[in-house]
Short mmCIF file of the C-alpha atoms (twelve columns), coordinates in Angstrom:
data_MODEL
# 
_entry.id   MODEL 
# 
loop_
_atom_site.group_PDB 
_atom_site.id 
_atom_site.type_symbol 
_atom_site.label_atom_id 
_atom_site.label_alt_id 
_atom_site.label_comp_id 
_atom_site.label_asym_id 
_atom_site.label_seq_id 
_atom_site.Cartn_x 
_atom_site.Cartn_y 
_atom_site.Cartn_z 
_atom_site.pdbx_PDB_model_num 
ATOM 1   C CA . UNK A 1   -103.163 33.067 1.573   1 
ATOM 2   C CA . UNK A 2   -104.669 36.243 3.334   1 
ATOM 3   C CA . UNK A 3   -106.205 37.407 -0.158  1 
ATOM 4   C CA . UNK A 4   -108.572 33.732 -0.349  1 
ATOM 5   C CA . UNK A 5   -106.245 31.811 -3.115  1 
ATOM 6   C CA . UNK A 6   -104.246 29.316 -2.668  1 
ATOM 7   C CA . UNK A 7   -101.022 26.758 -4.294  1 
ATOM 8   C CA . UNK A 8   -99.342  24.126 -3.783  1 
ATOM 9   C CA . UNK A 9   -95.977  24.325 -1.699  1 
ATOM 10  C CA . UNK A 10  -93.097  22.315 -2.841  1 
ATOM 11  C CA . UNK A 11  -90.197  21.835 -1.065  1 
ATOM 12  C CA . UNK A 12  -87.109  19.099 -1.784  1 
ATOM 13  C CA . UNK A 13  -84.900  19.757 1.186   1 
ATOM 14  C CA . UNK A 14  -87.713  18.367 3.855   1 
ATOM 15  C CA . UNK A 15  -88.663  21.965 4.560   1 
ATOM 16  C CA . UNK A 16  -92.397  22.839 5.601   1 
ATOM 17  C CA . UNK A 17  -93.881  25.863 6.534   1 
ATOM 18  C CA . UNK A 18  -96.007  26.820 9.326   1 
ATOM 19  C CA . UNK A 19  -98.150  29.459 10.820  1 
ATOM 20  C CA . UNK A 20  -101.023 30.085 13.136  1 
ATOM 21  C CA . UNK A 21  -102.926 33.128 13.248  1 
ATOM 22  C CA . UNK A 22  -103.840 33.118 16.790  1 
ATOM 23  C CA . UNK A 23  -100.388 33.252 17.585  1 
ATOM 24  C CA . UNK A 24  -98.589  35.093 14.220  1 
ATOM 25  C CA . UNK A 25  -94.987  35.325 16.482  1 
ATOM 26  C CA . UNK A 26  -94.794  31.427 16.947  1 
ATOM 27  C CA . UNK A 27  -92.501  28.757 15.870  1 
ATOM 28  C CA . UNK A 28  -92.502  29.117 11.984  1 
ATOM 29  C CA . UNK A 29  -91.761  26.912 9.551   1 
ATOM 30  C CA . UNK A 30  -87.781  25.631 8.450   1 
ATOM 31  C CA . UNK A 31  -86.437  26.296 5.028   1 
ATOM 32  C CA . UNK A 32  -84.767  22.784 4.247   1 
ATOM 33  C CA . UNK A 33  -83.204  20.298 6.801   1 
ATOM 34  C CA . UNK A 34  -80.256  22.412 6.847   1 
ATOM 35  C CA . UNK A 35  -81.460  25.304 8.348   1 
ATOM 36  C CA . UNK A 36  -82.490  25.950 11.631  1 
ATOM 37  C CA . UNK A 37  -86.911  27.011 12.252  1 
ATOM 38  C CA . UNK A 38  -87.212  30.392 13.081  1 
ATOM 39  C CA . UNK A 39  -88.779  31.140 16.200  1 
ATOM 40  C CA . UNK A 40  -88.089  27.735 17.817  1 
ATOM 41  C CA . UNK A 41  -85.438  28.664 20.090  1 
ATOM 42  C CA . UNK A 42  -82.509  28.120 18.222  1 
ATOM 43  C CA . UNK A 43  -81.000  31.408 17.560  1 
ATOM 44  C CA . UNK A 44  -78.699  32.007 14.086  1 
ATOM 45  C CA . UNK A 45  -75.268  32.029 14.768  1 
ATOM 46  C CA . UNK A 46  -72.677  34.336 12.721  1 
ATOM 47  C CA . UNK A 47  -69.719  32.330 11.825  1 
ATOM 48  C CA . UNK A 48  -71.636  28.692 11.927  1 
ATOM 49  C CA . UNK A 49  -74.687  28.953 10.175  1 
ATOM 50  C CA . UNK A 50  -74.223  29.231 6.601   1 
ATOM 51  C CA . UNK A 51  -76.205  31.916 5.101   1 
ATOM 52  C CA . UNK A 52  -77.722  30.975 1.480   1 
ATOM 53  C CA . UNK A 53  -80.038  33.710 0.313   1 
ATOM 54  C CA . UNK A 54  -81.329  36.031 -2.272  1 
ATOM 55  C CA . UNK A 55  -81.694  39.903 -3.122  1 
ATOM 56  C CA . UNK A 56  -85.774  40.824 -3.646  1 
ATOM 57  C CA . UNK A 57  -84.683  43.764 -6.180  1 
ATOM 58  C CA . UNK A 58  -87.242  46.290 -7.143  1 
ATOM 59  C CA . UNK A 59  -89.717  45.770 -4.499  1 
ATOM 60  C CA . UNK A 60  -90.453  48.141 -1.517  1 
ATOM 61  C CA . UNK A 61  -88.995  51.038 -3.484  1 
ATOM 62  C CA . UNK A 62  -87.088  51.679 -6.963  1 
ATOM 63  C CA . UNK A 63  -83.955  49.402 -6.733  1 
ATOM 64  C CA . UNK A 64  -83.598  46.505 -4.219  1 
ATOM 65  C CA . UNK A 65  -87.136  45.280 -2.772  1 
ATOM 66  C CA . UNK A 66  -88.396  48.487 -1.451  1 
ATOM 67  C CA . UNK A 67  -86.686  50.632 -3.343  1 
ATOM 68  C CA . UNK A 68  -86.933  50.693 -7.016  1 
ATOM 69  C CA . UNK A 69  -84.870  50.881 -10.080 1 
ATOM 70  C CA . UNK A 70  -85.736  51.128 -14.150 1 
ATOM 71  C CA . UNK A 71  -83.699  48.526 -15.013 1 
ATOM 72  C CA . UNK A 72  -85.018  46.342 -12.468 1 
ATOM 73  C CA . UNK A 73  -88.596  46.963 -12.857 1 
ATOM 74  C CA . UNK A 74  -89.050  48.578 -16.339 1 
ATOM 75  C CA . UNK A 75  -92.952  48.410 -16.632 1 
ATOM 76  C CA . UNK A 76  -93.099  50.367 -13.824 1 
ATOM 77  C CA . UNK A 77  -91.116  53.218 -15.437 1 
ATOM 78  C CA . UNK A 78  -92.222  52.942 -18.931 1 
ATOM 79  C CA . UNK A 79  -95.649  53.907 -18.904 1 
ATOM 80  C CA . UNK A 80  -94.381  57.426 -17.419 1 
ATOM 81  C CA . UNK A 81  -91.067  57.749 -19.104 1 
ATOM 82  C CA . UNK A 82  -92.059  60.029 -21.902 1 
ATOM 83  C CA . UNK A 83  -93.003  62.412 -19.020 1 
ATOM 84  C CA . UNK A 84  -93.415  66.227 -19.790 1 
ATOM 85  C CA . UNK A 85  -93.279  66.848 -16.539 1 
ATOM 86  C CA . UNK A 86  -90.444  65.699 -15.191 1 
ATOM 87  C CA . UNK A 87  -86.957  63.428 -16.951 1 
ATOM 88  C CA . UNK A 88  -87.973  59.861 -15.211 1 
ATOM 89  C CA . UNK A 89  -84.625  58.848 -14.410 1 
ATOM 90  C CA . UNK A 90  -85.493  57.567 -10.249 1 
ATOM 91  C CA . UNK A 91  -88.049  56.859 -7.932  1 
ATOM 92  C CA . UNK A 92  -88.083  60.614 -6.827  1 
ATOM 93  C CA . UNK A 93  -88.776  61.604 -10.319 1 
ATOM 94  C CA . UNK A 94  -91.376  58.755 -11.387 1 
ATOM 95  C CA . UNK A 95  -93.038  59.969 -7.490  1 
ATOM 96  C CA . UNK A 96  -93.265  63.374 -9.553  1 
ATOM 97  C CA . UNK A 97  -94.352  61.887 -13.237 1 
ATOM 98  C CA . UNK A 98  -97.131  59.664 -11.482 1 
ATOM 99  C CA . UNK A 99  -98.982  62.619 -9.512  1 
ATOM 100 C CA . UNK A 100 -102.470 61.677 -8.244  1 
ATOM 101 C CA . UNK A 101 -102.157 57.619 -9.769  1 
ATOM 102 C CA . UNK A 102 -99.294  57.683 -7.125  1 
ATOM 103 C CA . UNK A 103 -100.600 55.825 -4.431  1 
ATOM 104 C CA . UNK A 104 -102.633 53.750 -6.363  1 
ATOM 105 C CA . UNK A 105 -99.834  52.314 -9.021  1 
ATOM 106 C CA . UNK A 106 -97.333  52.347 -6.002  1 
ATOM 107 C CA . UNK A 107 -99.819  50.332 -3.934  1 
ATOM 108 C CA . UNK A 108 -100.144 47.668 -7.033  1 
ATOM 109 C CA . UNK A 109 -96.508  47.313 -7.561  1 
ATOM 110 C CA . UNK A 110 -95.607  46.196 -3.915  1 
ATOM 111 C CA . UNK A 111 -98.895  44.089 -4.025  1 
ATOM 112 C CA . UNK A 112 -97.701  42.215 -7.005  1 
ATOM 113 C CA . UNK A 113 -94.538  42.356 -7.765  1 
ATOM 114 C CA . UNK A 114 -92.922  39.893 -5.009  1 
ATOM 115 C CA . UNK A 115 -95.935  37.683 -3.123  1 
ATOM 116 C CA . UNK A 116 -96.111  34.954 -0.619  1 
ATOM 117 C CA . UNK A 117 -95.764  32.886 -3.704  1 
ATOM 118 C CA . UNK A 118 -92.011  33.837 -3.797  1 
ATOM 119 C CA . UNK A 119 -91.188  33.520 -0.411  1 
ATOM 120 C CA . UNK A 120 -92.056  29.455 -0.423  1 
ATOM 121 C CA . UNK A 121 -90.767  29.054 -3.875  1 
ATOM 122 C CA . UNK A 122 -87.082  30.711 -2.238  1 
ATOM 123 C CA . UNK A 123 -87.305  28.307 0.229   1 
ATOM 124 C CA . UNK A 124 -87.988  25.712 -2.003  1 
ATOM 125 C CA . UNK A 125 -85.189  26.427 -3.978  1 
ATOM 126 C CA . UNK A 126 -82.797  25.676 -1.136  1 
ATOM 127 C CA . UNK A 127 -82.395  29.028 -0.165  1 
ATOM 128 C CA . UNK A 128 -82.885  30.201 3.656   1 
ATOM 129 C CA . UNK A 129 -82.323  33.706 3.979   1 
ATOM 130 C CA . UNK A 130 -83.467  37.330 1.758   1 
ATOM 131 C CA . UNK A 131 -82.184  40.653 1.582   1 
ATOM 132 C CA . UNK A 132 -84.760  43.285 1.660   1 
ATOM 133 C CA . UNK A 133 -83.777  47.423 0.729   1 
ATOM 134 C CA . UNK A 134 -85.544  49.568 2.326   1 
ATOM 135 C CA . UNK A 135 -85.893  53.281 1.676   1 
ATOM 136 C CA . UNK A 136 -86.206  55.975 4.193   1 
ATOM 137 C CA . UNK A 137 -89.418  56.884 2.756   1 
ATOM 138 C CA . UNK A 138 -91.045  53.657 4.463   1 
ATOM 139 C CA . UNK A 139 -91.086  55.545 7.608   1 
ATOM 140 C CA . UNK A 140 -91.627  59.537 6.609   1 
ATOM 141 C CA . UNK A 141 -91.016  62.333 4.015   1 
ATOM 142 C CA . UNK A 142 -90.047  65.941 4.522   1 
ATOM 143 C CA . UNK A 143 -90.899  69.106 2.867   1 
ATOM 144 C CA . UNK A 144 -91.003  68.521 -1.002  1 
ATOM 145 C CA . UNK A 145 -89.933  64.890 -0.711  1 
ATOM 146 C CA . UNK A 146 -92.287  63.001 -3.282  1 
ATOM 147 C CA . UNK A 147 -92.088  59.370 -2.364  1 
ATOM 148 C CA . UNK A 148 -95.275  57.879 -1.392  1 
ATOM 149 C CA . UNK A 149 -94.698  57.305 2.785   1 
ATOM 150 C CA . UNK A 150 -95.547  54.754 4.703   1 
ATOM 151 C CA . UNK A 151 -97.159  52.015 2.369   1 
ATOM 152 C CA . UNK A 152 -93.972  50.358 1.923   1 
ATOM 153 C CA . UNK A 153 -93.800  49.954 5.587   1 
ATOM 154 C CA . UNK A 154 -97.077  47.755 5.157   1 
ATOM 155 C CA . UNK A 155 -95.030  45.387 2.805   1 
ATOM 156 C CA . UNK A 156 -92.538  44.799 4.726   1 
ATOM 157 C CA . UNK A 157 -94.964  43.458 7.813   1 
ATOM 158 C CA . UNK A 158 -96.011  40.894 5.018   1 
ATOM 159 C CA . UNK A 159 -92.369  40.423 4.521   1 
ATOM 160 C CA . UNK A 160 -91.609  39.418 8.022   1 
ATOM 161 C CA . UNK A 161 -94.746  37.304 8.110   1 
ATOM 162 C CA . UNK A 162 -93.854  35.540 5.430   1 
ATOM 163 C CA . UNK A 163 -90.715  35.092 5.893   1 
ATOM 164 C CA . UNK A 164 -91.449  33.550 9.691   1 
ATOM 165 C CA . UNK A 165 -93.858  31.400 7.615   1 
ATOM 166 C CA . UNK A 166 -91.462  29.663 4.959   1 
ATOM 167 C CA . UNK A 167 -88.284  29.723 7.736   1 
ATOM 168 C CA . UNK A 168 -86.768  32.215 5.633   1 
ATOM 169 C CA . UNK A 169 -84.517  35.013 7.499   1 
ATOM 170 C CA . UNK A 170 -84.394  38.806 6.538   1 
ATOM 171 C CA . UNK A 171 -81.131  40.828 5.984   1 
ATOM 172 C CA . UNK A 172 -82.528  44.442 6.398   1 
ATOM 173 C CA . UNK A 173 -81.105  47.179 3.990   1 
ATOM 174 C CA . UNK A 174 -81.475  50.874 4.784   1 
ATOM 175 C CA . UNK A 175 -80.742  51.041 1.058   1 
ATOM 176 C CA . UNK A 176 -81.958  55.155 0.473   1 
ATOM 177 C CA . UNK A 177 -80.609  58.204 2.874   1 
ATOM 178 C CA . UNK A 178 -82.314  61.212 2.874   1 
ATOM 179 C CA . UNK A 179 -79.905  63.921 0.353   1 
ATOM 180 C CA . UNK A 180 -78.994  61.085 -1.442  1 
ATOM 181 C CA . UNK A 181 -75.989  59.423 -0.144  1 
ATOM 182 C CA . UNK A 182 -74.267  58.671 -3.773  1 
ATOM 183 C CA . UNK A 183 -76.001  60.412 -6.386  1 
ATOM 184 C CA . UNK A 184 -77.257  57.188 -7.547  1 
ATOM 185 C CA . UNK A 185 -80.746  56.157 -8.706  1 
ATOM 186 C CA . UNK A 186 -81.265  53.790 -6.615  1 
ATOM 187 C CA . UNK A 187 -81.023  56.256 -3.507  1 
ATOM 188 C CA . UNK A 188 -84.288  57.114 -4.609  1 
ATOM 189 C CA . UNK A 189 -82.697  60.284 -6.230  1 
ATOM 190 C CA . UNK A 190 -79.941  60.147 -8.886  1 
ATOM 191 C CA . UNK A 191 -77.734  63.981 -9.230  1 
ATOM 192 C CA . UNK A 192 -75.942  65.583 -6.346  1 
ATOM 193 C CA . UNK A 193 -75.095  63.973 -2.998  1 
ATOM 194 C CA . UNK A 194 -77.029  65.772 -0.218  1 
ATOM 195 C CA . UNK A 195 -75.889  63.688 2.241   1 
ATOM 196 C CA . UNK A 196 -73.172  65.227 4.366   1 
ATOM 197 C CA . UNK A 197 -72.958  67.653 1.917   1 
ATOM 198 C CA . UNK A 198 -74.551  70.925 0.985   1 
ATOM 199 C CA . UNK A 199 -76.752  72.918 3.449   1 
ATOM 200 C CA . UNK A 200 -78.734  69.719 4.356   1 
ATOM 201 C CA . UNK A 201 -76.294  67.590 4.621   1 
ATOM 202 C CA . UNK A 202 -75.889  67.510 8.498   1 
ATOM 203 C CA . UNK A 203 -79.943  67.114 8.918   1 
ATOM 204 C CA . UNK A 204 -79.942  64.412 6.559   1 
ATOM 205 C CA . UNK A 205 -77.110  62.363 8.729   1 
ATOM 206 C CA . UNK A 206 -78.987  63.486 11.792  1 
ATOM 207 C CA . UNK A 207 -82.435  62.135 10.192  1 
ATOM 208 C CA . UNK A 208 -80.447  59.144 8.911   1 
ATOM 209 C CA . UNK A 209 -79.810  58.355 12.418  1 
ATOM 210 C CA . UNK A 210 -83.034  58.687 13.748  1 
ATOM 211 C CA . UNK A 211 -84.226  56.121 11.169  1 
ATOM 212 C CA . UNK A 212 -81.582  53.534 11.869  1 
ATOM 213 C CA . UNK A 213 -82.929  53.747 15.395  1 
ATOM 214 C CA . UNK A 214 -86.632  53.699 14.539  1 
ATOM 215 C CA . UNK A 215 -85.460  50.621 12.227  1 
ATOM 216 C CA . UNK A 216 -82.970  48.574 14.869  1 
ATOM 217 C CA . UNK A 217 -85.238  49.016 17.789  1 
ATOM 218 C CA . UNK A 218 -88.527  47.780 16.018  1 
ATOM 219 C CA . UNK A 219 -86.097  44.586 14.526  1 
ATOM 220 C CA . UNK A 220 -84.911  43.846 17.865  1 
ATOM 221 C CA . UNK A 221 -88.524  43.452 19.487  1 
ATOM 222 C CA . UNK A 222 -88.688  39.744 20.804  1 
ATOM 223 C CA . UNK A 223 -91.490  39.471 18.365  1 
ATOM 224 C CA . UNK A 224 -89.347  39.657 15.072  1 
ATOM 225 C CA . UNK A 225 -85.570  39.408 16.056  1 
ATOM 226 C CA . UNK A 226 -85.737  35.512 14.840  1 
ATOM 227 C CA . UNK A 227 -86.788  36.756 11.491  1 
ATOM 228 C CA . UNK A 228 -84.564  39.539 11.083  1 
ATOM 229 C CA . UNK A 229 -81.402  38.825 13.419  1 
ATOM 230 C CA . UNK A 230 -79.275  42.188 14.324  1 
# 
């Protein structure tokens, strides 16, 4: 693996992995027998390939993978959860509670918290594609927005790399809207729905746009539409 260490992949279903690093947007490797290699040519078809896959919760943000949720990743809301400073309740409010350590315990939780290691172990349990949420927050932050921007963005690179790597395929969640789009926690901020509501509400569609086309025009690049089909 890119940090030095290295373990032993085990895989049932006659998958393998593969990758070369003077040419990362080759053929990669195929999940089990039953599923087709990405990057070889074979494109996924809706309708005939079956689609057997997992959700990576809790990862690239506070719920689902890049977004992030207490329940789902408790540790990282625990240490800051008797907060003076702000009710932890949501990523926007544990953005607050964390201040300067932001980057740095944001940084350690997408470093650790789903690895390489789990990509070839969901292939190896017979499982071919992921679902990765992503909040808007991977690509940029407005006015008093708290969320750490950008780094998650980094993640999900290794996510696509990986994924080429084990032959797993990516289902790509824009999982948080700026405003809020339910109220929920895991839109990064629980409360009121600013999202075609209030006096933001219009801006926050109109930026919601902009990063569904930031999003499905990077995807679509020959370079990672195997990995993450549209």
């Amino acid at each position: 693996m890119e940090d030095g260490t290295s373990f032993t992949y085990t895989n049932d279903f006659n998958g393998d992995w593969a990758y070369d690093p003077t040419s990362p947007f080759g053929p990669g490797g195929k999940a089990q027998d039953w599923s087709k290699r990405v990057g070889a040519g074979d494109p996924w078809v809706w309708g005939e390939d079956i689609v057997r896959g997992v959700n990576l919760g809790g990862w690239l943000g506070k719920n689902p993978a890049f977004t992030t949720q207490p329940f789902i990743c408790p540790s990282l809301y625990e240490k800051y959860i008797n907060s003076t400073i702000v009710a932890v309740k949501d990523e926007w409010t544990l953005s607050i509670a964390m201040g300067s350590n932001l980057a740095n315990e944001m940084e350690e939780h997408y470093a650790t918290f789903i690895t390489e290691n789990d990509f070839a172990d969901i292939a190896g349990a017979g499982l071919n594609w992921v679902r990765i949420p992503l909040g808007f927050w991977a690509i940029e932050t407005i006015n008093d927005e708290p969320f750490l921007v950008g780094t998650s963005w980094k993640y999900f690179l290794k996510a696509i790399q990986w994924a080429r790597k084990y032959g797993l395929r990516i289902y790509l969640d824009l999982h948080s809207l700026p405003g809020s789009q339910n109220g929920w926690n895991h839109s990064g901020k629980g409360g009121s729905v600013n999202f075609m509501h209030g006096v933001m509400g219009i801006a926050n569609a109109q930026r919601t746009l902009t990063y569904l086309r930031i999003i499905t025009e990077f995807v679509s690049q020959e370079q990672y539409r195997d990995v993450i089909p549209v």
